[in-house]
Each structure stands twice: as structure tokens, then as C-alpha cells.
C-alpha positions, 0 to 999 in steps of 0.5 A: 154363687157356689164360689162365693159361700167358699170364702176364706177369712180374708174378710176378718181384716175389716171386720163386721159392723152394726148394731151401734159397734164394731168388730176389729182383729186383735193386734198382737203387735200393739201394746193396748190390746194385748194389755186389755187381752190379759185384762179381760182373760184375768177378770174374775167373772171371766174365771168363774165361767172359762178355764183357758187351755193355757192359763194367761198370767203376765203380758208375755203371756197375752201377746203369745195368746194372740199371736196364736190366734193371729196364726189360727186366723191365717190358716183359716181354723178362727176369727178372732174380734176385738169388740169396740163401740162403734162411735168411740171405738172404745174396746167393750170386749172379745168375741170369736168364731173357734175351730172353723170346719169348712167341710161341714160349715160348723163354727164355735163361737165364744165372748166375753164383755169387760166389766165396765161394759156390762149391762149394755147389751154388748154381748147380744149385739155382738153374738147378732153380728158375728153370727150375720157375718159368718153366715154370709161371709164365710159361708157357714151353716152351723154355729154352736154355743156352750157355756157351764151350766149355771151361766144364765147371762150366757143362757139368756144371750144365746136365747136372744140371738136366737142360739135355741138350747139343745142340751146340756153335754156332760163333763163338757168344761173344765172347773174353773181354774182347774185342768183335771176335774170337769163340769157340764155345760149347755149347748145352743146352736143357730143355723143360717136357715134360722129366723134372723132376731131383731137387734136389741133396742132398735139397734 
């Protein structure tokens, strides 16, 4: 079974589905995804929360944005989901696993959810199925989550998906917008030993 927990991020083509959606890799070569990549990146809640290590402003932008992560996903550093409804396959959002560290099972997991599909319990059924398949798909032990203090939807996602609180890590996060000035941020984390919570809804 040792082989088995080894695997590299050749499931990522497929992608994981459950709780009423579905995660599909993002696709630097199609026009619709890179256009919904820059929409969700340029949202002023996104904003509020994220400052990107490179600012996205245009469509070229967004297709290098994904391209990069096209590449990250090969060499096995990320995973990188495009979040659809599972029934219409609509995109609702992103979600990925980020500097994957195979030698010491860790991963980070970051989303976002597109305005017009808040309020409906994207994000936790998303966070519950990626955290499922990295833990059996790839194999790992630990995933953390960080948000800037002051996030409470991000709070209460991590709590449900059972992301317990494990501090808050000063001068963690860029300010919004801004690349020399900093703010802090929580930290959560799940082991794959943890309790597997209950899908939200029944779902």
C-alpha cells in the first residue's frame, strides 16, 4: 500500500467530484477560463482578502497566470481546480492545493468563490472535497489554511471543514493591494487522522 500513498498529481486530469459539484483543471488554452480566471482574480472581494504575488490586470495576464500554474501542476508543486456545479457544470469559483511538499505530506489550500455564487455553500463543499482527495489521492498528512485576520467567512469555512484554528501568524499576508506593507493572518490546519465532517445539507 506504501506505493499507493506516493502518487504524483496524475489524478488532478480528472479531478474530484462530490458534494453536488465538481473540480476540473483549469485550461490556459481556452478562452472562457482564462476570462473567468481574470474575473474572479480582479473581484473586489477577492481584493479585499488576496494580494497575488504578481497583480493580474488584462487577459494576457490570466492566461500566464494559469499557464504558470499549468506548469506548477506537472512538476507536482500545486493543483489547480476550477470549481463547477455538478449538474450544469457552470464555473462557481477556484480552489487549489499550493506548494505541495511531498517529503513532509504538507499542502496549502487557497479558494475563492465568484460573486454570484455565494451564499450557497460553494466554498465548504469544495474545501470537503479537495481536502478528501489530497488526502487520498496524493497521500498527504497535512493541509493548512491562512486567511487575513478579519476574514470571518473564511473562519467559519475552515471551522466546517474541520480546519481547527491554530493561531494567528503575524505579518503573515500582504495588504491588500500592496507588496511592502503587511498584516497578519489565522492559521488552520486538518490532518488526515482528523474526523472527516459531515457534507453540508446532506449533500
Amino acid at each position: 500500500m506504501a506505493h499507493t500513498r506516493m502518487r504524483t498529481l496524475a489524478p488532478a486530469l480528472t479531478g474530484p467530484r462530490g458534494h453536488g459539484l465538481g473540480l476540473v483543471p483549469w485550461d490556459a488554452g481556452s478562452a472562457a477560463d482564462v476570462e473567468t480566471w481574470l474575473r474572479g482574480c480582479l473581484d473586489p472581494e477577492f481584493q479585499r482578502w488576496n494580494t497575488p504575488l504578481r497583480l493580474l490586470t488584462d487577459v494576457a495576464d490570466a492566461r500566464e497566470s494559469l499557464r504558470a500554474r499549468a506548469r506548477d501542476a506537472a512538476d507536482g508543486r500545486s493543483a489547480s481546480f476550477r470549481i463547477t456545479d455538478g449538474e450544469s457544470g457552470a464555473t462557481l469559483g477556484h480552489i487549489g492545493l499550493n506548494e505541495i511538499n511531498q517529503p513532509l505530506k504538507l499542502a496549502r489550500v487557497g479558494y475563492w468563490v465568484l460573486p454570484e455564487a455565494r451564499g450557497r455553500g460553494v466554498a465548504t463543499r469544495a474545501l470537503l472535497l479537495v481536502s478528501h482527495w489530497a488526502f487520498e489521492e496524493l497521500g498527504l498528512h497535512r493541509l493548512e489554511l491562512g486567511h487575513a485576520v478579519g476574514h470571518e467567512v473564511s473562519c467559519r469555512v475552515a471551522e466546517r471543514c474541520g480546519y481547527a484554528y491554530e493561531g494567528t501568524m503575524r505579518g503573515a499576508m500582504f495588504e491588500a493591494g500592496r507588496h511592502d506593507a503587511f498584516r497578519d493572518a489565522h492559521l488552520h490546519a486538518r490532518l488526515a487522522v482528523d474526523a472527516e465532517p459531515a457534507a453540508p445539507d446532506g449533500r
